[in-house]
C-alpha positions in Angstrom: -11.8 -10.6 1.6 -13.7 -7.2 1.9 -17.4 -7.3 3.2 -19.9 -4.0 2.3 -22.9 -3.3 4.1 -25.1 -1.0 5.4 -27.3 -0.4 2.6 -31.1 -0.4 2.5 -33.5 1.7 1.9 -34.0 5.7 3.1 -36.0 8.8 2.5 -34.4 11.4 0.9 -32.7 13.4 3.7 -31.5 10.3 5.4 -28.7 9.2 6.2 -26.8 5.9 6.3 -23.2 4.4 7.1 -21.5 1.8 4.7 -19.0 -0.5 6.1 -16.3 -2.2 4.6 -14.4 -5.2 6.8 -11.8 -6.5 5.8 -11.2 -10.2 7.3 -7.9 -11.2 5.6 -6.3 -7.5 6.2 -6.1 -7.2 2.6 -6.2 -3.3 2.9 -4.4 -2.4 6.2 -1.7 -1.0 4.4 -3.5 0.5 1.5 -5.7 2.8 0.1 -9.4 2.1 0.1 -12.6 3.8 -1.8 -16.0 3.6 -2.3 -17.7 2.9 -5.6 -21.2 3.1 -7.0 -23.2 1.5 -9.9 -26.4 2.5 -10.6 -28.6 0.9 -13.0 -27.6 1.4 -16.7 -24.6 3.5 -15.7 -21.2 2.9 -15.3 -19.6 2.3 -12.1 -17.8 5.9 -10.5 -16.1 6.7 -8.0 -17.5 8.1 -4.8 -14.8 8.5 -2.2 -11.6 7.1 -1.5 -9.0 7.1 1.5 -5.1 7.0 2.0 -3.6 3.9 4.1 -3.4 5.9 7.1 -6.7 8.2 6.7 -4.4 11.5 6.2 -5.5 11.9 2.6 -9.4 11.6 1.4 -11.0 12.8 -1.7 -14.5 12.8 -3.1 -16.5 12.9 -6.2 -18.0 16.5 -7.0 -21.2 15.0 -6.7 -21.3 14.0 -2.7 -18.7 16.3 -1.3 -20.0 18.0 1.6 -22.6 14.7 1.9 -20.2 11.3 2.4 -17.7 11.3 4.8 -15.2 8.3 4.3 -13.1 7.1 7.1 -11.2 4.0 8.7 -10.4 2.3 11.7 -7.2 0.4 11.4 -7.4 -1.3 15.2 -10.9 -2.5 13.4 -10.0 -3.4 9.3 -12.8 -1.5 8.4 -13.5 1.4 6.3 -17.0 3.6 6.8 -18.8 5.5 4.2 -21.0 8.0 6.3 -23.8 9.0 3.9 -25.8 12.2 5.0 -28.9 14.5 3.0 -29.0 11.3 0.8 -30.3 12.2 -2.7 -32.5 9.6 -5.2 -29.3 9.9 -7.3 -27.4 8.5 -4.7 -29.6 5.0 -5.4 -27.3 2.5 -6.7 -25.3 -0.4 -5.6 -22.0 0.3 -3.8 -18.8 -1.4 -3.6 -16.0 -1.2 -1.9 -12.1 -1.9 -3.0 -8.5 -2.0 -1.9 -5.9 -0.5 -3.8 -2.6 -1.7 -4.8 -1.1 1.0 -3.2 -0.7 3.2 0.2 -2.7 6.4 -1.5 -5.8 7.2 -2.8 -7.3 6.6 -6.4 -10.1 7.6 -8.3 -9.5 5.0 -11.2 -11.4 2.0 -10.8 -8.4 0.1 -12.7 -6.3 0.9 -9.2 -8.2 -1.4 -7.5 -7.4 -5.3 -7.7 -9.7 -6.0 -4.6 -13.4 -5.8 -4.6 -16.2 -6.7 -1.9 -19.7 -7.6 -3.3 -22.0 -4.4 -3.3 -24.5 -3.1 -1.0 -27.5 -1.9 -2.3 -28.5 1.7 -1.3 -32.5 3.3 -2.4 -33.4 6.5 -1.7 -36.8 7.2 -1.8 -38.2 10.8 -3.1 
């Protein structure tokens, strides 16, 4: 069972870190990412991590901004979010993958957490 949180609300500039436990370690062997859905969109991809943490990749839109890492000892995967943007307002959800690398298809990821809700003030 994953578990997101770390959301809330921030100025623009801010910064925050997501986490993503996982109690049943149903990712410890696979590949993780972050997703975000904000109101009237569809849901995209923001970042997303190998099993290991030796491959990452980001969406065009937050590179240089989100760092995503992991902590195997721990089950968790983090999400730091720095210089937040208003158009980084939107719920976000974590998800494991089926497999050991990393994804940017949402359809690659069986597992989901419930979201945590990030606002960014202007």
């Amino acid at each position: 069972q994953l578990q997101a949180s770390g959301g809330g609300l921030v100025q623009a500039g801010g910064s925050l870190r997501l986490s993503c436990a996982d109690s049943r370690r149903t990712f410890s062997n696979n590949g993780v990412g972050w997703f975000r859905q904000a109101p009237g969109k569809e849901r995209e991809i923001v970042a997303a991590i190998s099993w290991n943490g030796g491959s990452t990749t980001y969406s065009d839109s937050v590179k240089g901004r989100f760092t995503i890492s992991r902590d195997r000892s721990k089950n968790t995967v983090y999400l730091q979010m720095d210089n937040l943007k208003p158009e980084d307002t939107a719920v976000y959800y974590c998800a494991a993958g089926r497999g050991s690398a990393t994804s940017t298809r949402a359809s690659s990821y069986p597992y989901w957490g419930q979201g945590t809700l990030v606002t960014v003030s202007s």
